[in-house]
ROLUMDO-179855 format. One line per 10 residues: for each residue x, y, z of C-alpha. Coordinates in nm, 4 decimals. Layout:
N
X Y Z  ... $
! end
This chain:
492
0.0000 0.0000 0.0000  0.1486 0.3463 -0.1148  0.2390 0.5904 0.1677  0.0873 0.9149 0.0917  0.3181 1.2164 0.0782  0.3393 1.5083 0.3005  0.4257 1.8218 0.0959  0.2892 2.0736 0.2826  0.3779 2.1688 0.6342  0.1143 2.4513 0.6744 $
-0.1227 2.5220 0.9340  -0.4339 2.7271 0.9256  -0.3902 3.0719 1.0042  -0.4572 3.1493 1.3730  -0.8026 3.4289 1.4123  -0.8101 3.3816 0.9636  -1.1627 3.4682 0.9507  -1.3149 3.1900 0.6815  -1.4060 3.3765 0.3252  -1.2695 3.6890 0.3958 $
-1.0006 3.8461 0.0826  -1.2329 3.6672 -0.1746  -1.2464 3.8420 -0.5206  -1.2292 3.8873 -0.8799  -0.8986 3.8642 -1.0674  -0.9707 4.0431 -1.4350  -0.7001 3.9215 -1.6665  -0.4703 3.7265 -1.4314  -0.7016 3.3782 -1.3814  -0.5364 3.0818 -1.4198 $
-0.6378 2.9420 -1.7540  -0.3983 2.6571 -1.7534  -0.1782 2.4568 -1.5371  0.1529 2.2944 -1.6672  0.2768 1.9424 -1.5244  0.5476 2.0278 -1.3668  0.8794 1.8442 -1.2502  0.9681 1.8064 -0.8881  0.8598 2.0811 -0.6641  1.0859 2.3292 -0.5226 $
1.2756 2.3443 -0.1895  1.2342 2.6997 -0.0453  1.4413 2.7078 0.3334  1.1877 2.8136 0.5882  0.8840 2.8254 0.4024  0.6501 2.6619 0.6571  0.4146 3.0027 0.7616  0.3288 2.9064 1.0782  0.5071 2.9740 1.4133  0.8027 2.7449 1.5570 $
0.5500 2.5714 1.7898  0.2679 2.4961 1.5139  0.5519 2.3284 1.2800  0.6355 2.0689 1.5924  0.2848 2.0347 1.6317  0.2459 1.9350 1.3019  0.5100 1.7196 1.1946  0.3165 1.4057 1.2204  0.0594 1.5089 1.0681  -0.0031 1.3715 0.7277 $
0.0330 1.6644 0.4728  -0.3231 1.5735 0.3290  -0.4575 1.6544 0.6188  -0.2394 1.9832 0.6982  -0.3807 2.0780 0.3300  -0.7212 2.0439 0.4056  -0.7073 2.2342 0.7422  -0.5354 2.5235 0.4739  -0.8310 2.4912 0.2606  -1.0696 2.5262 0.5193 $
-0.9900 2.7788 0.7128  -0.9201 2.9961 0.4044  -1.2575 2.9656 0.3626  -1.3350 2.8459 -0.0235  -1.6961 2.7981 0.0267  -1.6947 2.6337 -0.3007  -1.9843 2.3235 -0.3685  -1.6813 2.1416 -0.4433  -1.5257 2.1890 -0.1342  -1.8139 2.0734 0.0999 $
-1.7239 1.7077 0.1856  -1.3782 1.6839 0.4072  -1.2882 1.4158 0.1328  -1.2659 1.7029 -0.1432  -0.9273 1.7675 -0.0259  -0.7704 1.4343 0.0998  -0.5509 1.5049 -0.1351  -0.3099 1.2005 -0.1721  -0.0389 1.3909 -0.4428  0.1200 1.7186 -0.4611 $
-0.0518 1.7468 -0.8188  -0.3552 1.7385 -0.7131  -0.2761 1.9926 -0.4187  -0.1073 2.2325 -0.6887  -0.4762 2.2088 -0.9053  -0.6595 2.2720 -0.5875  -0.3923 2.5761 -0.4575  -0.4513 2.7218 -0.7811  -0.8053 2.7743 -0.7403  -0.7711 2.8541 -0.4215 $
-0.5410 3.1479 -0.4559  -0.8052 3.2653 -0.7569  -1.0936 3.2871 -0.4892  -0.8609 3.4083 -0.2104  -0.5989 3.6601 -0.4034  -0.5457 3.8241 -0.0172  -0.3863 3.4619 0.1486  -0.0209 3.4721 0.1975  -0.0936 3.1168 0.3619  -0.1952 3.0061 0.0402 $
-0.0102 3.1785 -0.2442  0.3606 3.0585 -0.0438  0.2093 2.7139 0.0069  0.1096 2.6954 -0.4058  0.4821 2.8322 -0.4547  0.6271 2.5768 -0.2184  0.4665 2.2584 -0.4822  0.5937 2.4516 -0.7721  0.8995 2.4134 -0.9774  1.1891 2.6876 -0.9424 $
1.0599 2.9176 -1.2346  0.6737 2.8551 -1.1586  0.7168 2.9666 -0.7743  0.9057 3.2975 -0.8999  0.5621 3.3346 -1.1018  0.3515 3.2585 -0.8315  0.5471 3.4871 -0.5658  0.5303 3.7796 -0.8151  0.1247 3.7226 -0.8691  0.1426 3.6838 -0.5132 $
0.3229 4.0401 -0.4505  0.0756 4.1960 -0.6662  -0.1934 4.1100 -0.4848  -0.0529 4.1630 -0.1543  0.1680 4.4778 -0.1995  0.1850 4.5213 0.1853  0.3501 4.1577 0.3325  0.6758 4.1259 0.3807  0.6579 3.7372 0.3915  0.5950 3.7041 0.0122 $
0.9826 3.8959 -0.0591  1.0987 3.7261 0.2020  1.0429 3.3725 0.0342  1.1368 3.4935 -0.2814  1.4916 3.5787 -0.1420  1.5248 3.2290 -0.0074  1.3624 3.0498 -0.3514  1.6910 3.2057 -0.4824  1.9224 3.1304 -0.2519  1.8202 2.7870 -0.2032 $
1.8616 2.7529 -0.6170  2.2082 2.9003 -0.5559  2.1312 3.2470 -0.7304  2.2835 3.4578 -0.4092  2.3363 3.7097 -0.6455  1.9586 3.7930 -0.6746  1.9038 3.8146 -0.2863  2.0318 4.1582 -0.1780  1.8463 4.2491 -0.5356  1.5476 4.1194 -0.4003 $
1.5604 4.2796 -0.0600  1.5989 4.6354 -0.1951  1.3393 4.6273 -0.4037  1.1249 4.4705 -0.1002  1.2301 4.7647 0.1356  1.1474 5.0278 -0.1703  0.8201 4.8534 -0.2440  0.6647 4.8041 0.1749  0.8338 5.1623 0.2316  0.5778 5.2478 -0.0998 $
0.2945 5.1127 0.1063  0.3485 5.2257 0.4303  0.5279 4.9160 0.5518  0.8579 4.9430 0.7838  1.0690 4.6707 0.8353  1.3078 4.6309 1.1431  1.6718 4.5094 1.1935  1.5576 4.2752 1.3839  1.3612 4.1252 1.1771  1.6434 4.0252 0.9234 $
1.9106 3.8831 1.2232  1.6351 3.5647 1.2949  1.7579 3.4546 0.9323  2.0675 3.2720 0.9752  1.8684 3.0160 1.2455  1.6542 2.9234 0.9354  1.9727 2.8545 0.7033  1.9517 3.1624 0.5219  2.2995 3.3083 0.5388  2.2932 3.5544 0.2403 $
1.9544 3.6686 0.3186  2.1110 3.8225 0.6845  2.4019 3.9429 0.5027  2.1320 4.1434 0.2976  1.9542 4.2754 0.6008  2.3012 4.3209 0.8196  2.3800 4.5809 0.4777  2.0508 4.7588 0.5470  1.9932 5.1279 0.6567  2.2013 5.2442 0.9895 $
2.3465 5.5261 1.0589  2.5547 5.7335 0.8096  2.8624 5.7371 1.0975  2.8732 5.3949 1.1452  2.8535 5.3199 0.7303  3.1906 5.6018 0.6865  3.3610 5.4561 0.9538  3.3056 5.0845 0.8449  3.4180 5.2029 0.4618  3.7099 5.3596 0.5948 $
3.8658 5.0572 0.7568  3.7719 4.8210 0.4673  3.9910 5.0663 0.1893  4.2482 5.0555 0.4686  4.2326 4.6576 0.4084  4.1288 4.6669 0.0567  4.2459 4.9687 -0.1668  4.1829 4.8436 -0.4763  3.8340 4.7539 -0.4712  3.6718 5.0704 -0.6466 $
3.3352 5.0039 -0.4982  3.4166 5.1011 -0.1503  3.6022 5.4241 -0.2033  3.2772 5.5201 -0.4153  3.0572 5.4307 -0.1761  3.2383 5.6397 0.1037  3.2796 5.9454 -0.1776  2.8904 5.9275 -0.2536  2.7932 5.8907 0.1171  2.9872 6.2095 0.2118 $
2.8104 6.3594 -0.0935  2.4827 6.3056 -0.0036  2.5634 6.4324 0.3262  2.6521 6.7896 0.1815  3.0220 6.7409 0.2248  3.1422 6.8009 -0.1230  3.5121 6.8693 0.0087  3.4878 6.5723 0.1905  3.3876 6.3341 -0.0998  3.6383 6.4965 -0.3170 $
3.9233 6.4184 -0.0852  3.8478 6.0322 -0.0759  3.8009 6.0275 -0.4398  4.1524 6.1590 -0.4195  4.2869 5.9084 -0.1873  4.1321 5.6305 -0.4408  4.3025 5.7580 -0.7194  4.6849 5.7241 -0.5473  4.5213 5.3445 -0.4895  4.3551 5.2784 -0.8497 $
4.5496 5.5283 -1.0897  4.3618 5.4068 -1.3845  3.9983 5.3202 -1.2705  3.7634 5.4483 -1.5230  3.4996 5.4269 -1.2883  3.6711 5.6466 -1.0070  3.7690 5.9157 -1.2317  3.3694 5.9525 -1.4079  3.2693 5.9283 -1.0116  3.4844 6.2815 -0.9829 $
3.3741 6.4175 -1.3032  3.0053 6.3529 -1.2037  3.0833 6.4960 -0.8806  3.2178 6.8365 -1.0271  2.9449 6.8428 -1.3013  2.6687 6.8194 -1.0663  2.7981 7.0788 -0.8325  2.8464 7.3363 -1.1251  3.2410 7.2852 -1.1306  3.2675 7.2589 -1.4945 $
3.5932 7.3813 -1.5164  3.7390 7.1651 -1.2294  3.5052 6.8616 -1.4701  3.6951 6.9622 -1.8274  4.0165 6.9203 -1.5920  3.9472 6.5984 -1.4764  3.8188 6.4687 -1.8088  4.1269 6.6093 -1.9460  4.3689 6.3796 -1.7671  4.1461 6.1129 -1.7633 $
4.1708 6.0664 -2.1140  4.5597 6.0652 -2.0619  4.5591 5.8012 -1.7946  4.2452 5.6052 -1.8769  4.1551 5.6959 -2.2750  3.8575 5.5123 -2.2753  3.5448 5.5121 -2.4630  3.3334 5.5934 -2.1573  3.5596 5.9128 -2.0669  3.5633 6.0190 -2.4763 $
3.1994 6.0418 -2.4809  3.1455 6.2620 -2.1215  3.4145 6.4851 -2.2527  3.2024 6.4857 -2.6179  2.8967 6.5588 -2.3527  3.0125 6.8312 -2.1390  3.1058 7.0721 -2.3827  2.7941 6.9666 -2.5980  2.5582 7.0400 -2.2766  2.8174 7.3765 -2.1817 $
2.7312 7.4403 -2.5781  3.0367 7.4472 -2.6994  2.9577 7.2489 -3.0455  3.3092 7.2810 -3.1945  3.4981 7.1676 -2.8687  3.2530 6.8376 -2.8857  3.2713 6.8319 -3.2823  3.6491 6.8372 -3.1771  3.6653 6.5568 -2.9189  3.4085 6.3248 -3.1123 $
3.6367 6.3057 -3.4131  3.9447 6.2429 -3.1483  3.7387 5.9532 -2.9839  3.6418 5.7917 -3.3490  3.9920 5.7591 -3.4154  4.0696 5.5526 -3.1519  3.6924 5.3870 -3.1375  3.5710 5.3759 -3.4327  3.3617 5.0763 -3.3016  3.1973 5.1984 -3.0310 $
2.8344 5.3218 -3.1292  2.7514 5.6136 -2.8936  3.0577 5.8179 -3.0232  2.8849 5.7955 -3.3678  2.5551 5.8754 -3.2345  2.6467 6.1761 -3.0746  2.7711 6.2894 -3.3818  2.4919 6.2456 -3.5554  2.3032 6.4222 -3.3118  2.5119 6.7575 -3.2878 $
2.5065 6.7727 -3.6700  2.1329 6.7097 -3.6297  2.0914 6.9826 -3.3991  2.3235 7.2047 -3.6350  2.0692 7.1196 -3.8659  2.3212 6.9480 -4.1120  2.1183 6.6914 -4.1992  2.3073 6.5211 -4.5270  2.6132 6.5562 -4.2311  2.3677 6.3602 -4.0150 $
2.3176 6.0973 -4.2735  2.6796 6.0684 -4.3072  2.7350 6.0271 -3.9620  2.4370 5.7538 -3.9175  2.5540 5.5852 -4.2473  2.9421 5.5399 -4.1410  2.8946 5.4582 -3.7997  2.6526 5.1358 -3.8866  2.9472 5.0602 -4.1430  3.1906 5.0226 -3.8549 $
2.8483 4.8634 -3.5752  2.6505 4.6815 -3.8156  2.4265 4.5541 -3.5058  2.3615 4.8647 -3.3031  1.9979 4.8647 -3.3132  1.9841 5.2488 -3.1993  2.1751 5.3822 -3.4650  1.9439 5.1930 -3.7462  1.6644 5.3476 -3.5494  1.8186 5.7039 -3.5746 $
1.9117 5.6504 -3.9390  1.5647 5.5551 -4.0172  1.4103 5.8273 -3.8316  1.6090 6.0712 -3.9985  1.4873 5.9688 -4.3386  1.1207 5.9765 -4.2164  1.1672 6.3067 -4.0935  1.2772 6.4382 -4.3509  1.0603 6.3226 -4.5881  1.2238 6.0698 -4.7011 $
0.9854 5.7122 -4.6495  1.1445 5.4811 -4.9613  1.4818 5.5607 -4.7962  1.3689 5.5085 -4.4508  1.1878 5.1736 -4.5991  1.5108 5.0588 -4.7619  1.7554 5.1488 -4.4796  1.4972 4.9107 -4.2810  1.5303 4.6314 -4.4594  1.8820 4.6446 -4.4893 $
1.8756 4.6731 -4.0882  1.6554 4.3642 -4.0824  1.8949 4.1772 -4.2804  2.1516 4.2290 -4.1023  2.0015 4.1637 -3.7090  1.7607 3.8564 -3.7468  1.4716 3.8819 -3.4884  1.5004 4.2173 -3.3769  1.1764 4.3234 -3.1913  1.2821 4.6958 -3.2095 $
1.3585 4.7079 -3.5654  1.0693 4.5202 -3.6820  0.8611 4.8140 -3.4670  1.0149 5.0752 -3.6752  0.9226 4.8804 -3.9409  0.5443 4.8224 -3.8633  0.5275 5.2557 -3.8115  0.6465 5.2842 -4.1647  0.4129 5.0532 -4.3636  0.1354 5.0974 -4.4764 $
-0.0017 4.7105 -4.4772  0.0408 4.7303 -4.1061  -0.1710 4.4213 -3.9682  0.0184 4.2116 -4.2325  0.3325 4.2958 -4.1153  0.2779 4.3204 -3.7335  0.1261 3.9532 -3.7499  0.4604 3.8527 -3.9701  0.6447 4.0319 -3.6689  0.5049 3.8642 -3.3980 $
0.5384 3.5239 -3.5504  0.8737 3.5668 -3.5463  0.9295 3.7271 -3.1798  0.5881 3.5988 -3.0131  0.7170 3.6875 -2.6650  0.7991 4.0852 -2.7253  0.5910 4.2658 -2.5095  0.7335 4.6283 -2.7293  0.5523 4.4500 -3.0390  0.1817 4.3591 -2.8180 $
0.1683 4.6890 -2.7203  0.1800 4.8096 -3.0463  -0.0365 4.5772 -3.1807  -0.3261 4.6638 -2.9290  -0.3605 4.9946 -3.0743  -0.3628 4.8646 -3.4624  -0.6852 4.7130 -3.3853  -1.0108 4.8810 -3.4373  -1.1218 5.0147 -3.1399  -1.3667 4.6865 -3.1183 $
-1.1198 4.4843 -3.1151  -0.8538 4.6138 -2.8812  -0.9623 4.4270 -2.5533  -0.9373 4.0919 -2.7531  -0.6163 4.1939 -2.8395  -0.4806 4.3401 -2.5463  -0.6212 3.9495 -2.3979  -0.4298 3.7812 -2.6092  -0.0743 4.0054 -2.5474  -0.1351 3.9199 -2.1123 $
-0.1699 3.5531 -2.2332  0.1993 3.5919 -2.4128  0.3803 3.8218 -2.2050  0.1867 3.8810 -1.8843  0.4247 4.0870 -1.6435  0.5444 4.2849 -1.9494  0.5959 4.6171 -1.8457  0.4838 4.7121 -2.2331  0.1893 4.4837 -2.2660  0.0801 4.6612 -1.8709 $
0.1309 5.0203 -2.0466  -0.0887 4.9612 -2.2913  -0.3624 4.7829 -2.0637  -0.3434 5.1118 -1.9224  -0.3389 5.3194 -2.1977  -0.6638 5.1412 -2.3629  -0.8854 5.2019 -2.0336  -0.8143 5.5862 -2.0377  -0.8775 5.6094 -2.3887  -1.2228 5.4524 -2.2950 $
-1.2477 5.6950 -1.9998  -1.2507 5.3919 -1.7378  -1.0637 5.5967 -1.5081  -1.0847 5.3457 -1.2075  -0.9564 5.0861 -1.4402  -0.6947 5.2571 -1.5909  -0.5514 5.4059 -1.2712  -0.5598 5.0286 -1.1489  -0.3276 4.9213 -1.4485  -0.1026 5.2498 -1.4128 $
-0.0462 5.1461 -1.0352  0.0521 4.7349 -1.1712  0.2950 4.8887 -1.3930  0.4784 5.1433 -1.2332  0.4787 4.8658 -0.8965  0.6681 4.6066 -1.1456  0.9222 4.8854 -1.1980  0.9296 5.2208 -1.0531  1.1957 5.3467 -1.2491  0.9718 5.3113 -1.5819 $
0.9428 5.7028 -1.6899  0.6868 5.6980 -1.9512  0.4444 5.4805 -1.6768  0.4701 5.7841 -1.4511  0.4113 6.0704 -1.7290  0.0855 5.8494 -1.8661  0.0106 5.7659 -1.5249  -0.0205 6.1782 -1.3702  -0.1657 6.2929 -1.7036  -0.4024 6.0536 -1.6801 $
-0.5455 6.2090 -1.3279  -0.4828 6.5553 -1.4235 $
! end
């Protein structure tokens, strides 16, 4: 006789009040549910308290699933006979969790415990459906830094935790020192390392920096982060001084001198910036230095100077595309445009799969009236960068036989949210919700595909709607800057 298999060691929420978080999900229901392979190890992911999980070891975990079940409260006719959910397989648990997380979107019992039976990429799925829901718990990031570690991605944790502390600071949610030290007693090493970096005070953080340089001079990262933190503290003198000290250590660190160059530039000390950039391009000639030098005298407006420097830096590289964008873009504003054709056309000679500068090119054509060229320089492009989402964008704005094309498009790059979004709005106006179904169903946490949910609400005048799309977006990634201009002239 088969043994059945515990694989959940959840109890019922203590005072969970039966029913209560149930609600409509709009576009993000579960259509579908892929077999999956064995089901994921995430350290510490049993929700209840230290005494519940010795409690419940010896309980079978059909039972422990069915006590989850119930006191969520999933009324469902289903769900009325105890015997619904002796479940006897994690499959059948993982069909079961799925509804349930459906009905009760608010359950952090049950959206970790459906992420605990899923396979590594499916519980990163489920914990970000499960963050969108439940914006405010810090549980949810907390089991998402552990998924990773666990899988042996440490490099995502600390990743993870900022973005949890941005997002529960975004909702009103503080989260204590304290809070983070409990983490090594669960086997979660880098996870405390995360929390042990997290805010203190800004005399503690100097003095710490300033014995690890004395240790370690030649990691750059320190001596920055001591320069910035003296910075942000008003003490330009200060930060200028260490960024001193880190030169004697790293003579040739690009990144240390642009970290004094950005330092004078955004305190108004151009000259002391043209300086810097000066030597740095003596010491440490690189691309990166070339183009801020092209910058600050094209910002200071001094066109010749940058005319000057570009040509310097495309001697030396000729292969690096920004140099030959730049170019293009001070003869542009010179209004020089068979110069800015010039520019455009050598430049993708020399970076033949810089999708920018075949953007520019193209643009440049269009606006000057000049669609067969822009056409032609497209297809060359396409040629020469197979499956290029941005290129074949450029290319569906140009035709005329749109639909045609944007179908032929997405064929070939079915997963690019950039083409979706477009695609929504090529639609008759009839059609667009169909459309904008089908994009979720491709690319559902697409920050385009989102945009354009967004987008097609307003243009409705579904405010409520609309602002509740804006709000998805903007949560997924704060740092989106069209989301935030669509977003406040949307509630002007």
């Amino acid at each position: 006789m088969n043994k059945k298999k515990p694989f959940l060691g959840i109890p019922a929420p203590l005072g969970y009040l039966p029913g209560l978080g149930r609600g409509t999900t709009g576009f993000t229901t579960r259509s579908d549910i892929v077999e999956p392979s064995n089901g994921v190890y995430i350290p510490g992911s049993a929700l209840g308290s230290g005494g519940h999980e010795q409690q419940e070891e010896a309980v079978p975990g059909h039972t422990r699933a069915a006590r989850l079940l119930a006191g969520a409260g999933l009324r469902h006719h289903w769900l009325h006979h105890p015997a619904a959910v002796e479940l006897e397989e994690p499959e059948d648990a993982r069909i079961v969790l799925s509804r349930a997380v459906e009905c009760c979107p608010t359950s952090v019992e049950l959206w970790l415990a459906l992420a605990r039976l899923e396979t590594h990429e499916n519980a990163r799925k489920v914990l970000n459906k499960a963050r969108e829901n439940i914006p405010t718990d810090r549980h949810i990031w907390v089991t998402a830094a552990k998924l990773e570690e666990a899988n042996g991605n440490t490099q995502m944790v600390e990743k993870i935790i900022d973005r949890a502390i941005t997002s529960l600071r975004a909702n009103g949610v503080e989260i204590n020192r304290e809070q983070w030290i409990q983490c090594p007693r669960r086997g979660c090493s880098a996870l405390c390392a995360c929390g042990d970096r997290g805010p203190s005070c800004r005399e503690s953080l100097e003095a710490l920096l300033q014995r690890a340089v004395a240790h370690c001079p030649k990691a750059e990262v320190l001596w920055l982060m001591g320069a910035k933190s003296k910075w942000l503290a008003g003490d330009v003198p200060a930060a200028r001084s260490i960024l001193a000290l880190a030169f004697q250590a790293n003579p040739n660190s690009e990144e240390i001198w642009l970290a004094a160059v950005k330092l004078e530039s955004e305190n108004n000390e151009y000259e002391r910036a043209r300086r810097l950039l000066a030597k740095a391009q003596s010491s440490a000639g690189t691309a990166r230095v070339f183009t801020k030098s092209v910058k600050l005298e094209w910002v200071l407006g001094n066109i010749e100077a940058a005319q000057e420097l570009c040509e310097e830096a495309l001697k030396h590289y000729e292969d690096f595309p920004k140099l030959w964008m730049m170019k293009g873009q001070i003869e542009e504003q010179e209004e020089q445009m068979d110069k800015v054709r010039e520019a455009y056309s050598q430049g993708l000679k020399k970076c033949p799969h810089s999708t920018p500068l075949w953007l520019l090119l193209s643009r440049l054509e269009e606006k000057i009236r000049q669609l067969t060229r822009a056409q032609a320089s497209w297809e060359k492009s396409c040629l020469k960068n197979r499956r290029n989402p941005g290129l074949w964008l450029e290319s569906v704005r140009l035709k005329y036989i749109t639909n045609m094309l944007m179908a032929k498009a997405l064929q070939e790059c079915p997963s690019s949210g950039v083409l979706w979004s477009e695609a929504i709005f090529l639609e008759a106006r009839s059609q667009r919700k169909i459309k904008g179904v089908d994009a979720l169903k491709k690319c559902e946490h697409d920050l385009h595909v989102l945009l354009a949910m967004a987008k097609l609400f307003w243009s409705e005048r579904k405010i409520t709607k609309a602002r509740e799309w804006f709000r998805r977006t903007v949560k997924i990634n704060s740092d989106l800057g069209d989301a935030w201009a669509l977003f406040y002239k949307s509630e002007l």
